[in-house]
N, C-alpha and C positions, 0 to 999 in steps of 0.2 A: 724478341724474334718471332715473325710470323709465318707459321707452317701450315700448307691444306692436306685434308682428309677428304678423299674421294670415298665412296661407302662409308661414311659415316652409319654409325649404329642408329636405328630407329627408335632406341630409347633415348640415348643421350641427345639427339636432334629434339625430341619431343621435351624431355624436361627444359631445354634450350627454351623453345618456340613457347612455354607454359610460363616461362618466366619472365618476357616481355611485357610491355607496357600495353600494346594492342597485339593480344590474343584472335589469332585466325583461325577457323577450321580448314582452310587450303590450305594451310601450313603445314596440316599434322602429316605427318607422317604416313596416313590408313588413305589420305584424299589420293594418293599414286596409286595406291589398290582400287579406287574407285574408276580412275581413269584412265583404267589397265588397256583400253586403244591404242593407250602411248606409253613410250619407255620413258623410262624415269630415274633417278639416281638424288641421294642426300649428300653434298658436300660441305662437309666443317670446314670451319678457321681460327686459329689455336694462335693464340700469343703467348711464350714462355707458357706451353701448356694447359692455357686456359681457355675453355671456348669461347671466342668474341664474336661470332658469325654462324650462323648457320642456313641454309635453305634446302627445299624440297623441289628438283627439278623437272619437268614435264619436258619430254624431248618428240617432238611431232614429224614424222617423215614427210616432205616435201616432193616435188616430179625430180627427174635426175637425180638420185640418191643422196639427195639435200634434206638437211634438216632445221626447223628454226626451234631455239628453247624459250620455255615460257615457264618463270615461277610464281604462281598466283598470289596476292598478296605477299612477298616477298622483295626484296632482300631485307631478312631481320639483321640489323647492325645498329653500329650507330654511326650515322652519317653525319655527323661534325667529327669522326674520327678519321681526319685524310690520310693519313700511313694505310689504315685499314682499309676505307674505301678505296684506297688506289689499288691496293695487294689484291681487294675479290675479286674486281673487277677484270685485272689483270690474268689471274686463274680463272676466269668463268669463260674470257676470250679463248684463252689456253685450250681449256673443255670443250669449249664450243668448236674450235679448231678439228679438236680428234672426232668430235661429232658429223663432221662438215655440216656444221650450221650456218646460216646465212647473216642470223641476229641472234641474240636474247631479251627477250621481252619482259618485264617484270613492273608491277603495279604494289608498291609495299601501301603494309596497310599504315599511310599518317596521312594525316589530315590536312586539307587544301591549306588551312590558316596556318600561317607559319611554315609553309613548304618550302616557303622562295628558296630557302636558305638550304632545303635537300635541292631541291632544282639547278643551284646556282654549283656546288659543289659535283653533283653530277657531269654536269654540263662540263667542266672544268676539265675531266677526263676522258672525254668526247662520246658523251650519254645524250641522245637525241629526244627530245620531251615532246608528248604529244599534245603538252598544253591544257588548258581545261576547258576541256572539249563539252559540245553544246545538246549534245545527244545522246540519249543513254548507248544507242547503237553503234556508236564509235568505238568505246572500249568492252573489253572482253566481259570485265569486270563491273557494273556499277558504282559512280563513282558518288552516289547520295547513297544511303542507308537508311532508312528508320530505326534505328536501335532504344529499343528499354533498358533503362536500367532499373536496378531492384527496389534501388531508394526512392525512385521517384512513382513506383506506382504501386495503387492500393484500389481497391473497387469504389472507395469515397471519395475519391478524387476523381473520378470518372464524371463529365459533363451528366446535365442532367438529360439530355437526347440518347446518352450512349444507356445510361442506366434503365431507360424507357425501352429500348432496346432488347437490352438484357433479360428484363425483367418478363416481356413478353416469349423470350426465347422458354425462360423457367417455367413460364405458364404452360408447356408445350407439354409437358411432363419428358425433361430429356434425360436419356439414359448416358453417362461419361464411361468409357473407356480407353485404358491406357493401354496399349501394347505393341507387339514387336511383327512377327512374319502373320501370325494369324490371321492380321487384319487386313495384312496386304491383299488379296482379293476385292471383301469392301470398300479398301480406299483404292482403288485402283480403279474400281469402276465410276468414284466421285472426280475422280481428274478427268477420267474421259468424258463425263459431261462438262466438267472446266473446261476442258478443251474445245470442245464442241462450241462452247457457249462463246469462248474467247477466237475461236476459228485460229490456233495455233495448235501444233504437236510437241508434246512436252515427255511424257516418259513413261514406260510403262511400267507392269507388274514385274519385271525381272529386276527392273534396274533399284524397285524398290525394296524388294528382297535383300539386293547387295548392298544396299547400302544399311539397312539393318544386321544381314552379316557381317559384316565389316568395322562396325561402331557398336554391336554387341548391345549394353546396356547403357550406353549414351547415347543410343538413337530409340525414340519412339513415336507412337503415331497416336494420335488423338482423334477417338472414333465420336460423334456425336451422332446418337438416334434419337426420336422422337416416337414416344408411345402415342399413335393418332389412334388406337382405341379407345385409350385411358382419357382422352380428350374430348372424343366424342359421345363419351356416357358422359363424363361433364357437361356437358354443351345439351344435351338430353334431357338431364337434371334441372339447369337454367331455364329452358322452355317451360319445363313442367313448375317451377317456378313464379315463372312472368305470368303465366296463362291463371293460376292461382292468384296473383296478384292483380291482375285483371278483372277479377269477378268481384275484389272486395273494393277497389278500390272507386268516388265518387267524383270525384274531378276529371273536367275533360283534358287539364295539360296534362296532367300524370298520365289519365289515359294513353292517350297522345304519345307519351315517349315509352313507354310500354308497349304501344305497338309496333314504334320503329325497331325497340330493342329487340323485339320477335321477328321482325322480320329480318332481322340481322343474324339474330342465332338460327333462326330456320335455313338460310341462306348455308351458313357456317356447318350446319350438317347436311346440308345437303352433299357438300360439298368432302365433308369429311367420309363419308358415308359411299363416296366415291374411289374415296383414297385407298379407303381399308380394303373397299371391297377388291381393287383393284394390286396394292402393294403389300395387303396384311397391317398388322398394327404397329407391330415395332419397325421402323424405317429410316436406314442411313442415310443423316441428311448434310451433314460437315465432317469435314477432317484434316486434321493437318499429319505432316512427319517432319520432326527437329532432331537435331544433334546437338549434345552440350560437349563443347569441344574444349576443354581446363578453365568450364565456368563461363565461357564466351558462346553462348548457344545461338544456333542460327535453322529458323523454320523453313527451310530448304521447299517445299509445296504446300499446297493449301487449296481444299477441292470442295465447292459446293453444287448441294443439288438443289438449283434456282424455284424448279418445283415447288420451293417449300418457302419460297423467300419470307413470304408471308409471317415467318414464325422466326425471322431472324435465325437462323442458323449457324449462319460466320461467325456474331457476334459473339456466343457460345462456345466455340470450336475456340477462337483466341482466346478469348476470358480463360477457357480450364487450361490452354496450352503453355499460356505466360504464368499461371498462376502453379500449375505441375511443373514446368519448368526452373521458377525458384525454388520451389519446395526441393527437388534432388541439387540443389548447391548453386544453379548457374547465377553470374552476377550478372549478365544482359542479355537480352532476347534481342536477334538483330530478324527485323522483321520482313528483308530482303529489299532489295534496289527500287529507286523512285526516277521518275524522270528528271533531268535535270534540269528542267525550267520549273518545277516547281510551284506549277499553274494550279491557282483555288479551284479549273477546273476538269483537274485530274483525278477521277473517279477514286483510284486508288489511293494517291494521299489523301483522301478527304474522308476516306474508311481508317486507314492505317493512324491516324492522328485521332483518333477515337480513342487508343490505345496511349496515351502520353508518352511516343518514341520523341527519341531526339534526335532530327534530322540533321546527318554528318556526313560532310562532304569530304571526300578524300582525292587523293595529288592528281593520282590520273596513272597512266602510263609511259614509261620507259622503252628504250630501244638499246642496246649496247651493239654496235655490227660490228659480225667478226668478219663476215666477205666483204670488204669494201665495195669492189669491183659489182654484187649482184645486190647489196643492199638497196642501192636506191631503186632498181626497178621490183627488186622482191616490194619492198615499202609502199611503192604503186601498184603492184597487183594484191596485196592484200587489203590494201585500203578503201579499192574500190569492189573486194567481192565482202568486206566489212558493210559496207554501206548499201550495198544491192539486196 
């Protein structure tokens, strides 16, 4: 016998959603408190008292006191279960009824391979599929990912360009910190040069606050600084070095590259020399902020200051974030949405594959209408302020 629970408990929903096969952070339970613009609600589905269904519902107010539902990554079930699929579905229209919603929207987290067969059962009980769609801008969601997993990465397996990389970021002399609201300031001012740099608006220091309130000690932020004093008594040392090396030495090739090298490191403090004078020594140059959401951790931002490109910054900021990230338990890093053409020459995948993710395409988007009569024009006026 199939019975629903409207308010479901937020723990029982979440031990639910923890015990799935693909593991969401939109699922949990805390993302409704994130997205507190919109009202929300968790409904169970209970078979002879066991829970076989569970979601987390975002309820969006629309013009004329209309509403459309959207559950992100969502509906966890099992969709070769037709009694069941028909029953939620059935109750969410019900729901959506008392909401006066137009539709329900929902993007569950499986995997394009092997969907036909969610699509074809969907479809069956008159679920409208948005297809796989050819632009990331289409759905709400990203339907590529780059996810790591734990087993497949190690620092020695990392290409030898990404370890050259690396390797120059450590020569920075960089300082690693982990933490929570303290650093919001810091990182807050590294997304606004992301921002800037990408000429988008992404989010500010409030929002990053709440969202470390709200995930506690499964959110944190990964501060990278750069000691540019420490680097530049180095760089000082070298000179005085080559210039020593210069006097003893009797060949004119050696010469020769001896003097390039000086005029390199002379260069390099000039230039540092600049920096310090200008930013001080210690200088926030990457950061990211992630959530580990029951082992399924996803890096939500990621802000550099290009200023410093030179020293590889990013590569830094990921390396400690993946590698902090498995150390408190998580089993994959999902390194956030890719385009879906998947072009060699997309900036971002071609940074993000430096890292050994596994690029995984998922179904796409759902529509369930519960107004028939305004669906199809609701579904054209959202489609085209989606794409505008």
């Amino acid at each position: 016998m199939l019975r629903v629970e409207i308010g479901l408990d937020a723990q029982i929903h979440d031990e639910f959603i923890e015990s799935q096969p693909l593991v969401t952070l939109l699922q949990t339970s805390k993302w409704a408190q994130v997205k507190d613009s919109w009202d929300s609600e968790i409904i169970g589905f209970y078979r002879n008292e066991q829970l076989v269904a569970s979601l987390s519902v975002l309820i969006r107010p629309l013009p004329a006191g209309f509403t459309m539902l959207y559950i992100p990554r969502g509906i966890c079930m099992d969709y070769g279960d037709r009694e069941l699929v028909e029953f939620v579905l059935s109750e969410l229209k019900k729901y959506g009824k008392s909401k006066k919603a137009l539709f329900v929207k929902f993007d569950p987290a499986i995997h394009a391979e092997g969907g036909q067969q969610v699509v074809d059962v969907l479809a069956s009980f008159g679920v409208k599929y948005s297809g796989l769609t050819a632009h990331m801008k289409e759905t709400i969601q990203p339907r590529y990912n780059g996810i790591i997993y734990k087993e497949d990465f190690s620092e020695e397996k990392l290409d030898k360009k990404t370890k050259q990389f690396i390797r120059k970021g450590r020569n920075s002399y960089p300082k690693v910190t982990y933490g929570g609201k303290e650093l919001v300031p810091v990182f807050a001012e590294l997304m606004k040069k992301t921002e800037a740099r990408k000429q988008v608006s992404l989010r500010d220091a409030d929002y990053y606050r709440k969202l470390l309130d709200i995930y506690g000690s499964d959110a944190f932020i990964t501060l990278i600084e750069y000691d540019m004093g420490q680097l530049l008594q180095e760089t000082e040392l070298e000179i005085e070095k080559i210039k020593s090396n210069q006097h003893q030495t009797k060949h004119e090739k050696r010469a020769k590259a001896l003097a390039e090298e000086l005029e390199r490191l002379e260069k390099n403090k000039e230039q540092l020399g600049e920096i310090t004078a200008q930013h001080g020594n210690l200088i926030p140059v990457a950061g990211t902020l992630t959530i580990n959401a029951f082992g399924a951790a996803e890096t939500l931002y990621a802000g550099t200051d290009t200023d410093f490109q030179k020293y590889y910054p990013s590569y830094m900021a990921w390396l400690e974030t993946i590698n902090h990230t498995f150390e408190i338990g998580a089993r994959t890093l999902n390194m956030g949405g890719l385009e879906n053409s998947l072009s060699e020459s997309d900036g971002l995948l071609k940074f993000k594959k430096h890292f050994l993710p596994r690029i995984e395409e998922y179904v796409g988007e759902f529509d369930l209408p519960v107004n028939k009569i305004l669906f199809g024009l609701a579904q054209k006026i959202y489609k085209r302020r989606k794409m505008g």
